[in-house]
N, C-alpha and C positions, 0 to 999 in steps of 0.2 A: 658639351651638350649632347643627350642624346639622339640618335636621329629615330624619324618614323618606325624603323625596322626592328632599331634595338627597343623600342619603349614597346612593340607589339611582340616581342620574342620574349620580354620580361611578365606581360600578361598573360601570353599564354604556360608559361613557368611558374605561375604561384600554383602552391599546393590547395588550397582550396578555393573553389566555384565560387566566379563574383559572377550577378547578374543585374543586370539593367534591366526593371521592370516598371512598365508603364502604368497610370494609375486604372487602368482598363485591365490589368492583368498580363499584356502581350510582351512577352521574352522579348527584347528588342537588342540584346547581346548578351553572351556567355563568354567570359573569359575563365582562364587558370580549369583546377579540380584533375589534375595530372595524374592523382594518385588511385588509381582502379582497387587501390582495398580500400578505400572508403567511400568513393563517388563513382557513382554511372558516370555514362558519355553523355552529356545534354547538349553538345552543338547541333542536336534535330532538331531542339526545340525555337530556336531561333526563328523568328516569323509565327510560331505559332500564340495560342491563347491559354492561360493558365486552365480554362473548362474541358479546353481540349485533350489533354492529357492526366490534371487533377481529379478527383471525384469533386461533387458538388461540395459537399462538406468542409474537405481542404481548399478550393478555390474563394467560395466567402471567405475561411480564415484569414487568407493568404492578402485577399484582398481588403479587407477591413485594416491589416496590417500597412499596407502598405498606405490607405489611406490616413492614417492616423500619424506615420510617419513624414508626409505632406502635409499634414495641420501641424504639427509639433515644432518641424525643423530642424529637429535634435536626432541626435543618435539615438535609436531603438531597438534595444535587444532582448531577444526572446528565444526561448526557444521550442522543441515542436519535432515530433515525431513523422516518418513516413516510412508506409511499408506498402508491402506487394496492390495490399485493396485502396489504397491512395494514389496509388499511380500507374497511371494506362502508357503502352508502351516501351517499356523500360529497354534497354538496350541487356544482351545476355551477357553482357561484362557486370564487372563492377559487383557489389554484396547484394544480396537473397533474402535476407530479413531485416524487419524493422531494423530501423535504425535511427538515432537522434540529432539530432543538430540545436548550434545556437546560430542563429541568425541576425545579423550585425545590420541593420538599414540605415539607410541616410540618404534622406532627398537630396536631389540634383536641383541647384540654381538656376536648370538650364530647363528648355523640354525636349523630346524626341522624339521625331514625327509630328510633333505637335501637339503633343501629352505632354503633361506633367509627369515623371519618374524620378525611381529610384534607383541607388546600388545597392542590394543584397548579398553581404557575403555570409556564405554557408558555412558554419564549422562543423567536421563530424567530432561530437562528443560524444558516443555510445560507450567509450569505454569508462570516462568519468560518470556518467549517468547509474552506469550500471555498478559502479563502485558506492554511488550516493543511495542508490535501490539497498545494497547490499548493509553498509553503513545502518541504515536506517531500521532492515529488518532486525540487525544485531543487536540496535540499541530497544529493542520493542520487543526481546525475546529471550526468553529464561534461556543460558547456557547449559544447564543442568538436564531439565524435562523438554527444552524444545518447547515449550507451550510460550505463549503471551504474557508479558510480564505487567508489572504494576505498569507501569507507565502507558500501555497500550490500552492497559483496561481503563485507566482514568479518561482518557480519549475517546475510545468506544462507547462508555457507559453514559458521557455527557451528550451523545451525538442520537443512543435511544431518549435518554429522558425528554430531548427538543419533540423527534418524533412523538414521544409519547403526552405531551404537552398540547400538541398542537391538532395531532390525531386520534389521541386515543387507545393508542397497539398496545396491547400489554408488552411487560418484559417480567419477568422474574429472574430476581439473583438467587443465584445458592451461594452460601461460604460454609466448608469443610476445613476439616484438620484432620491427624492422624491421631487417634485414643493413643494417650502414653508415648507418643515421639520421644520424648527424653529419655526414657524408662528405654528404648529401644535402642539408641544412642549409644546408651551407657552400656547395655549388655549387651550387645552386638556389634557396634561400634558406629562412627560416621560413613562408609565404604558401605555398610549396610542399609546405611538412615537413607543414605542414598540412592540407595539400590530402591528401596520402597517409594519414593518420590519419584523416578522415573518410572515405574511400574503403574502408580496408580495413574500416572499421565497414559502410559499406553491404553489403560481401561475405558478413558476419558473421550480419548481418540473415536477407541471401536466402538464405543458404547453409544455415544453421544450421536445427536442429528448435526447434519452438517451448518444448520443454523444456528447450533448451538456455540458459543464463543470459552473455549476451557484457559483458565489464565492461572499461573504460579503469583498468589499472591505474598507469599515472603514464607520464609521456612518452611512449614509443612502446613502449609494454610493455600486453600485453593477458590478460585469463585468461578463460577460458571454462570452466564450471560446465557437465558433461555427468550428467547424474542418471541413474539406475537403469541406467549404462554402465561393463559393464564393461574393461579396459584394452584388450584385445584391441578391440573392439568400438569405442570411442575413437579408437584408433590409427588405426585406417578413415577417422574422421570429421576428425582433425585432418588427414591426409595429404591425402586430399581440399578442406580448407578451404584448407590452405597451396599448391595447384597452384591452386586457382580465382583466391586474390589474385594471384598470379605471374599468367594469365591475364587477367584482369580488369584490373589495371592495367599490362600493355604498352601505352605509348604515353605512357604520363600524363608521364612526364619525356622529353623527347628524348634518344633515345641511351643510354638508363639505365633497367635493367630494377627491376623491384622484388620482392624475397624478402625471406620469413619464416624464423627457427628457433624452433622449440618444443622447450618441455620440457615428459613427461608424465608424471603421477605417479596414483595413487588411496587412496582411504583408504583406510586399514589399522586393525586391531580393536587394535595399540597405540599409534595415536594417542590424544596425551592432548590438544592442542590444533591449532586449524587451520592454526598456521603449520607442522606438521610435514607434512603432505603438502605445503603452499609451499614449503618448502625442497628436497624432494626435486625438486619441478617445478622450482624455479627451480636447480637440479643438473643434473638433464637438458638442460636448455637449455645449461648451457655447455658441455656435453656436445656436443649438438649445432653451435656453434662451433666447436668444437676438431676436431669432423671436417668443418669445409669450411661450414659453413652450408647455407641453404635445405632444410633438412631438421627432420624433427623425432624429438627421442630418448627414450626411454622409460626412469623411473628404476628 
């Protein structure tokens, strides 16, 4: 059996922070959290109130949590950010920024002081968080141009249409291509084809307003997500986008200029899904083929 000394020499020995938090919010013990590259020192907190040192905003959270971990009975895990503006008097040990945790709760059977509480133990996960951050941006992002891929656009484009369903904001889409992509391909090779597809992303970049949303929609096909614009208003911004790449890239191929056609479309209050304003754009666009290219046509 162990005695008193060794079962409190083994608490204070787990690497991460267990605490006893009352359903009022009050630290009523801190054990473990040994390891200073991932935890402050919180045995100040003890006696005190989670408002005391929380901002208002993380205290409700904190508390709503713990609440709900007292109605449940069950194990509750979450997890949950803190940084420098979430917590008043930090000790000057321990990490400097944001940081994440999951948080393991589980009511106590028992009460403390004469509260209902919990045990809270704290994991630091920032380095998986920040893996899943990563993960995420990679899967949501052209390797080639660095811009937004199909998959982020499908996301984005469904989350204007609700706004614009329920509000009213304009959006207009653009979809482009490059005139003669194969033709370029073939005579210059793919190292080139390439070269032109990151290029016309840089254009996109400088060109564009930061509201603007620029997405690699598969080959040499692009759409541009212009919000609270509407087509009139668009049309300005496409036209000038498609003169700057024409501009911007003379020279890149010898002898071989390089133009865009676009098609442009916006949504409409009988859209029932996002591929109908895409098809209309991806209409206009052939549209604008059919009359000579380097241009762009409005559906």
């Amino acid at each position: 059996m162990l005695d008193l000394v060794q079962i409190q020499s083994i608490l204070k020995a787990l690497p991460d922070p267990v605490f006893v938090l009352t359903r009022s919010g009050r630290y009523a013990a801190i054990f473990g959290g040994i390891d200073t590259r991932y935890y402050h020192d919180g045995s100040h907190l003890v006696g005190q109130s989670m408002s005391d040192v929380l901002s208002d905003e993380k205290t409700a959270w904190f508390l709503q949590m713990i609440a709900q971990a007292l109605t449940q009975r069950a194990l509750l895990v979450v997890e949950y950010a803190l940084s420098a503006r979430d917590v008043k008097g930090l000790s000057s040990e321990g990490p400097v920024t944001e940081i994440w945790f999951e948080g393991r709760v589980q009511a106590l059977d028992f009460q403390v002081d004469g509260e209902d509480a919990v045990i809270w133990v704290a994991s630091n996960i920032s380095q998986r968080h920040d893996l899943e951050v990563q993960l995420r941006q990679q899967s949501q992002t052209d390797p080639l141009t660095g811009l937004a891929n199909r998959r982020h656009m499908t996301a984005v484009l469904q989350d204007y249409l609700e706004v614009f369903l329920r509000y009213g904001s304009p959006l207009s889409v653009l979809i482009f291509d490059v005139d003669h992509f194969k033709t370029i391909n073939d005579s210059f090779g793919h190292d080139a084809g390439d070269k032109v597809l990151v290029e016309i992303a840089a254009v996109c970049r400088r060109e564009l307003r930061n509201t603007d949303v620029s997405l690699r929609f598969g080959g040499d096909e692009f759409v541009i997500l212009m919000s609270h614009t509407p087509p009139d208003v668009a049309l300005t911004l496409a036209e000038r986008l498609r003169g700057q790449i024409e501009t911007s890239l003379q020279g890149l191929l010898a002898g071989r200029s390089v133009t865009i056609s676009g098609g442009l479309s916006a949504l409409d209050p009988a859209d029932t899904s996002t591929n109908d304003v895409l098809k209309r754009a991806d209409a206009a666009l052939y549209q604008a083929k059919r009359l000579g290219r380097n241009r762009i046509a409005s559906a």
